[in-house]
LOSEKE-845510 format. One record per residue (C-alpha): residue number from 0; x, y, z; residue in one letter. Coordinates in nm, 2 decimals. Example, Ala and Ser with C-alpha at 12.3 -4.5 7.8 and 13.67 -1.06 7.14 Angstrom:
   num       px       py       pz   residuo
     0     1.23    -0.45     0.78         a
     1     1.37    -0.11     0.71         s
! end
This chain:
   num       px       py       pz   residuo
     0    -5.12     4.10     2.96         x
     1    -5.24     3.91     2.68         x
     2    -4.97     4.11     2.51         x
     3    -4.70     4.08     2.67         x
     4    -4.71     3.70     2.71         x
     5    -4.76     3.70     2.36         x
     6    -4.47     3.90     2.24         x
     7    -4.23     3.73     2.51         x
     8    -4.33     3.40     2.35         x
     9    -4.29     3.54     1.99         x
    10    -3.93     3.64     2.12         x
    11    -3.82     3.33     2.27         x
    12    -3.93     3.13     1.92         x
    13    -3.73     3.40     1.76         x
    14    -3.42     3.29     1.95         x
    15    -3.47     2.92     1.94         x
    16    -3.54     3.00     1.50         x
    17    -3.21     3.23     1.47         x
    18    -3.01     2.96     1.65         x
    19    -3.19     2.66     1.37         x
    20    -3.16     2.88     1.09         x
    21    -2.78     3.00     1.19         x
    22    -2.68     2.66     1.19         x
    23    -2.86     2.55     0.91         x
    24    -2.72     2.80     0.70         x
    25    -2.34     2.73     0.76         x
    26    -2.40     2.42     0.73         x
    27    -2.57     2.45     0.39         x
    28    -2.32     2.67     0.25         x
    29    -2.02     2.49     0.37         x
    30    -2.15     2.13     0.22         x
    31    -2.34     2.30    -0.10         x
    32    -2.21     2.63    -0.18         x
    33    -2.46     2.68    -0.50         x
    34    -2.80     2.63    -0.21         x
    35    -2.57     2.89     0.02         x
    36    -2.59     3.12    -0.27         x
    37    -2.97     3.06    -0.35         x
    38    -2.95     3.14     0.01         x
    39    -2.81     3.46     0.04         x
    40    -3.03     3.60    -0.20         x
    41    -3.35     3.48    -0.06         x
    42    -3.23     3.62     0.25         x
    43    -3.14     4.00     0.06         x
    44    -3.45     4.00    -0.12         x
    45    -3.68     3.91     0.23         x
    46    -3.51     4.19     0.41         x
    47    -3.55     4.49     0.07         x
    48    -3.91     4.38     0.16         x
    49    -3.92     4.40     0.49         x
    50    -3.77     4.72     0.51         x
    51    -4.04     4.87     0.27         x
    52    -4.29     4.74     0.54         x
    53    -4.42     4.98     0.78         x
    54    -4.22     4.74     1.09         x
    55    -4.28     4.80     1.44         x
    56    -3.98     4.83     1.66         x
    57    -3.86     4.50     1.88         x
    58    -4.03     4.49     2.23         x
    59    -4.29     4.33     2.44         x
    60    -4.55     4.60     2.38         x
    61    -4.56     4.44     2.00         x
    62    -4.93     4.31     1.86         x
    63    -4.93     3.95     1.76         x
    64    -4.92     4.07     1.35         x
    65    -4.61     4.23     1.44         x
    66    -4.47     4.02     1.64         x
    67    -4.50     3.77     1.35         x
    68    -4.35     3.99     1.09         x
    69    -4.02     4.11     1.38         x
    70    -3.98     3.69     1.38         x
    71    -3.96     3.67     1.07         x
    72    -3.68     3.97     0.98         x
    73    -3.49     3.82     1.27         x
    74    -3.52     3.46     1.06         x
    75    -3.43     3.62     0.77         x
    76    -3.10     3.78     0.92         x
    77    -3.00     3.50     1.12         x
    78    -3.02     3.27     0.83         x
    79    -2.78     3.50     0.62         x
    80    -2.57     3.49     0.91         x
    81    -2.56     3.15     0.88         x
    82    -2.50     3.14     0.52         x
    83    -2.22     3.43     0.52         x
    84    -2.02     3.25     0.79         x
    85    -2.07     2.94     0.62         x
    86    -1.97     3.02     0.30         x
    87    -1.68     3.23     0.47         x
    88    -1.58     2.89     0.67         x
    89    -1.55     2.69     0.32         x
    90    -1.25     2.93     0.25         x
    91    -1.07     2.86     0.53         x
    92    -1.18     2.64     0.84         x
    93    -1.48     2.47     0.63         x
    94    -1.23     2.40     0.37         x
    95    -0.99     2.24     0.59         x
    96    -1.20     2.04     0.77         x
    97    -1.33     1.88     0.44         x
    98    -0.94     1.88     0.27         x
    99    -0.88     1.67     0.56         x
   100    -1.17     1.43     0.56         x
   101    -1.13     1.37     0.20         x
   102    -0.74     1.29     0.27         x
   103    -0.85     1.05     0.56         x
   104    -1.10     0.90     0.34         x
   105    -0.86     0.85     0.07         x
   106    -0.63     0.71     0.29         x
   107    -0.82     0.45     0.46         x
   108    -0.92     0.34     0.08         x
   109    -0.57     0.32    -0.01         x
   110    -0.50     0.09     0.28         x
   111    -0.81    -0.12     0.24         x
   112    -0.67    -0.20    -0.14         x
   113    -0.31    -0.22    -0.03         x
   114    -0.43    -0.48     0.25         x
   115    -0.63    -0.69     0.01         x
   116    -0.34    -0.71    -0.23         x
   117    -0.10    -0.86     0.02         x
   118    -0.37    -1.07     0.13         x
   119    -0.41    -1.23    -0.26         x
   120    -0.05    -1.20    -0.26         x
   121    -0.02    -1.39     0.03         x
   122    -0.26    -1.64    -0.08         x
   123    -0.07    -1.72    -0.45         x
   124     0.27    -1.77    -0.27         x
   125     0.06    -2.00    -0.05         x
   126    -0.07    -2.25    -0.32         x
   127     0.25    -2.18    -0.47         x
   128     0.47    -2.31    -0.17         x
   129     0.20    -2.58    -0.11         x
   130     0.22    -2.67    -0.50         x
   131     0.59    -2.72    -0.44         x
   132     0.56    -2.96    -0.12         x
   133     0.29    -3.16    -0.25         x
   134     0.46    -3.24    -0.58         x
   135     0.82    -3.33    -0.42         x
   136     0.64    -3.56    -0.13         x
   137     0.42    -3.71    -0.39         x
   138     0.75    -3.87    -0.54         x
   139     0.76    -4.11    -0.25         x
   140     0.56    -4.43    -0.22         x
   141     0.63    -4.49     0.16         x
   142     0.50    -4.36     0.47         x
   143     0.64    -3.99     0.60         x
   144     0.75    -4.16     0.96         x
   145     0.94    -4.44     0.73         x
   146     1.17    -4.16     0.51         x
   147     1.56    -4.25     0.51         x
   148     1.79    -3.98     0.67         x
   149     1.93    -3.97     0.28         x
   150     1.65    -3.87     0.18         x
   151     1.58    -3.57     0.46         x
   152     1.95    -3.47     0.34         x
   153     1.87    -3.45     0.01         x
   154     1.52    -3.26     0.12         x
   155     1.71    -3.01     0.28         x
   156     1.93    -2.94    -0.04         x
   157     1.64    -2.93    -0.26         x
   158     1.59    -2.55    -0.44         x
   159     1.26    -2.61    -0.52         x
   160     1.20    -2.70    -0.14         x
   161     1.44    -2.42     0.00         x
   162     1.16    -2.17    -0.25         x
   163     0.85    -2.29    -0.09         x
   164     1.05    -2.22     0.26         x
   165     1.12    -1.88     0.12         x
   166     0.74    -1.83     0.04         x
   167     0.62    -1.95     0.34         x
   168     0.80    -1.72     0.51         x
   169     0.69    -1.44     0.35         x
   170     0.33    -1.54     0.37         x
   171     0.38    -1.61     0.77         x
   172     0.53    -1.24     0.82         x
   173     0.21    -1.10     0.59         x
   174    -0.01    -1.31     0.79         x
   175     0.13    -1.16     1.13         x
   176     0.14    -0.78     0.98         x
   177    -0.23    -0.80     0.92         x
   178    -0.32    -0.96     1.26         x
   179    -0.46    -1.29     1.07         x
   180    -0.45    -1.55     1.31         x
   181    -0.57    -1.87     1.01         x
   182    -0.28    -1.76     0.75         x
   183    -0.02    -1.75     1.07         x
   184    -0.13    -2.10     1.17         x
   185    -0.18    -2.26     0.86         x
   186     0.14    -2.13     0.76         x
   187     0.36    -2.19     1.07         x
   188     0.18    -2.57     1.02         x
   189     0.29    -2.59     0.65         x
   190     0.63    -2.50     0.77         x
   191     0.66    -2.75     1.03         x
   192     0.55    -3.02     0.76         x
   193     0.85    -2.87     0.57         x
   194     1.09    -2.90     0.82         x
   195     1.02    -3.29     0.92         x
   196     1.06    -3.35     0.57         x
   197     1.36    -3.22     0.61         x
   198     1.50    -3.36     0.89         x
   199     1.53    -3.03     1.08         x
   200     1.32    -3.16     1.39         x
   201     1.39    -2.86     1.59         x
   202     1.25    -2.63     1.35         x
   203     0.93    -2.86     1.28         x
   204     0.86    -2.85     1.61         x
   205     0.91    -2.50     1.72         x
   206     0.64    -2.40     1.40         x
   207     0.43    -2.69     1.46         x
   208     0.37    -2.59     1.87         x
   209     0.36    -2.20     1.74         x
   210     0.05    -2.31     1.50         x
   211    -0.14    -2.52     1.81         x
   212    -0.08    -2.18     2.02         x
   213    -0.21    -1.95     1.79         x
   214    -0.51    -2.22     1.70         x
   215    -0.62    -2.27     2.07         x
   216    -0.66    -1.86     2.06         x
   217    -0.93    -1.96     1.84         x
   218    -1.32    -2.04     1.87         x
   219    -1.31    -2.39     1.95         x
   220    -1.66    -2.47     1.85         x
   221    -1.59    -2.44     1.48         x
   222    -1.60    -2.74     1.30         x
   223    -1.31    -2.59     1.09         x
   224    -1.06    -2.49     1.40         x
   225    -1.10    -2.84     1.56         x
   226    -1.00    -3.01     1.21         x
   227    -0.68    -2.75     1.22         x
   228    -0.58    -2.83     1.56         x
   229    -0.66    -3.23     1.54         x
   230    -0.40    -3.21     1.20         x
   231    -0.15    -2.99     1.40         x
   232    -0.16    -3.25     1.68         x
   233    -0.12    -3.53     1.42         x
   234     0.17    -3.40     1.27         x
   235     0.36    -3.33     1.64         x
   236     0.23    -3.67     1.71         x
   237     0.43    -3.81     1.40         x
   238     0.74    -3.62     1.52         x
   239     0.72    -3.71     1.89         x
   240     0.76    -4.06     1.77         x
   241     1.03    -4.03     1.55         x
   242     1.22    -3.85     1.80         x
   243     1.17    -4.14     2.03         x
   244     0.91    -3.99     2.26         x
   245     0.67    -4.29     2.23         x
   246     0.41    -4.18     2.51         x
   247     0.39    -3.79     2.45         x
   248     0.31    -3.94     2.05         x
   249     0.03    -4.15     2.18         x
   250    -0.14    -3.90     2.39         x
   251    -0.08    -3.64     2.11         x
   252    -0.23    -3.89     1.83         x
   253    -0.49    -3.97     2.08         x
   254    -0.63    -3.61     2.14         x
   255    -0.64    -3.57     1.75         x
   256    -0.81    -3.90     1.73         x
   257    -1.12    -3.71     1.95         x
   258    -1.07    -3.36     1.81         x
   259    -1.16    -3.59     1.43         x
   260    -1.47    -3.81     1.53         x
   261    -1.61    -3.52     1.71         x
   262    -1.59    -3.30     1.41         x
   263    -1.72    -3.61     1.21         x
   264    -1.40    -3.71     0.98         x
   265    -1.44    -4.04     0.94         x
   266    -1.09    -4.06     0.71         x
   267    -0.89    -3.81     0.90         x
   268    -0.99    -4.03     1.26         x
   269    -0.88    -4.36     1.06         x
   270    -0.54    -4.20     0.98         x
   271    -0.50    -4.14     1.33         x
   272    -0.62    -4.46     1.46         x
   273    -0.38    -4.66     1.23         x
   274    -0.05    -4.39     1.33         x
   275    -0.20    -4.57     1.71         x
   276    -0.20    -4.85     1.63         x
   277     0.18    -4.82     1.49         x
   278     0.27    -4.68     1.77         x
   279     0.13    -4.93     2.03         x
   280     0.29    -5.22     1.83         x
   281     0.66    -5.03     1.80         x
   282     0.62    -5.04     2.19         x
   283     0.53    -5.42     2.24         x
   284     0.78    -5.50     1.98         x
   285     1.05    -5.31     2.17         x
! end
């Protein structure tokens, strides 16, 4: 009895060691051919030596020394098995199945370097565009809500002005292709800025309200996002009013007013207040 529970025991560890050492060695020789090799020959010398042994045939009537040495010919085979399929796989399936995660990792590196040029791309025609704007409005020594419609006319005819539109552009169709929601807004917001300066009111608006959607997708507990949104308000606020629409241009300038002190800008909420305080006065004056 003591035997037979031995050698059925022996036998069942034999299964469970062929299976480990099957998959071991197709999975060595497929990843490192030169250990499959090492492999192989290990395996071919174990079994020259086993078969000079005097070995007992396979069954439950085995004694425990035998049982040992049956396990381990049955290790031995299996793992050369392993290794012969694996090496066998490398040729064909094996190799595939590497050719191709090689190609997928090669192309998901590719695109990782091709998204982070556009992105610095993206970024120089930024500054570039914003270069441009900053120069040309820094020409004028009056308020933006107090330029002439001469000199919106001769905005809109500007090259230099009609380039940074150009940029922008691009950078707002980069911004969307990568799914980045701070270029699209900043950009769309830089654009409407463009287009009051301009005179094109319709456009300025349309970009200005795109930029406050896209913002309000955003976390709104972030310092940053409520200082984006409080200057996209400010600038709809500006337009509102020079459009005529007096009370949409207080409650706009009064919502970026909040959106500033809560984020603590002490110079960005005194900007607002004094645009309030302009348009309060226009209103008692009318």
């Amino acid at each position: 009895m003591q035997r037979v529970l031995a050698g059925g025991g022996v036998l069942i560890l034999a299964l469970l060691y062929c299976w480990t050492a099957l998959a071991l060695g197709f999975g060595l020789s497929r990843k490192r051919p030169i250990i499959g090799r090492l492999l192989i020959l290990a395996d071919v010398a174990g079994l020259i030596v086993a078969w000079f042994r005097d070995l007992p045939k396979p069954g439950l009537h085995l004694d425990l020394n035998g049982a040992v040495l049956w396990l381990a010919v049955l290790a031995i085979c299996s793992s050369l098995l392993g290794a012969l399929a694996g090496l066998a796989s490398r040729s064909d399936t094996g190799g595939d199945w590497y050719g191709q995660r090689r190609a997928a990792r090669d192309k998901d590196a590719a695109a990782f370097r091709s998204e982070i040029g556009r992105f610095r791309q993206a970024a120089r025609d930024y500054h570039e565009a914003k270069q441009i704007y900053d120069a040309y409005v820094s020409k004028f020594s009056i308020a933006f809500l107090d330029l002439a419609p001469e000199q919106m006319s001769e905005a809109r005819d500007n090259p230099d002005l009609q380039h940074a539109e150009a940029l922008y552009s691009n950078v707002l169709d980069s911004g969307r292709e990568m799914k980045d929601l701070v270029i699209e807004s900043s950009t769309m917001c830089q654009l409407g800025l463009l287009h009051h300066l301009q005179g094109r009111f319709d456009d300025a608006e349309r970009e200005l309200c795109g930029s406050l959607e896209v913002l309000q997708s955003l976390p709104q507990q972030e310092k940053n996002n409520r200082l984006a949104n409080a200057t996209v308000l400010h600038q709809l606020a500006l337009l509102d009013f020079r459009r005529g629409n007096r009370e949409r241009a207080i409650a706009r300038m009064q919502e970026a007013h909040a959106l500033n002190r809560a984020a603590g800008s002490l110079a960005r909420s005194l900007s607002d207040k004094k645009a309030l305080d302009r348009f309060r006065q226009s209103g008692n004056s009318a």
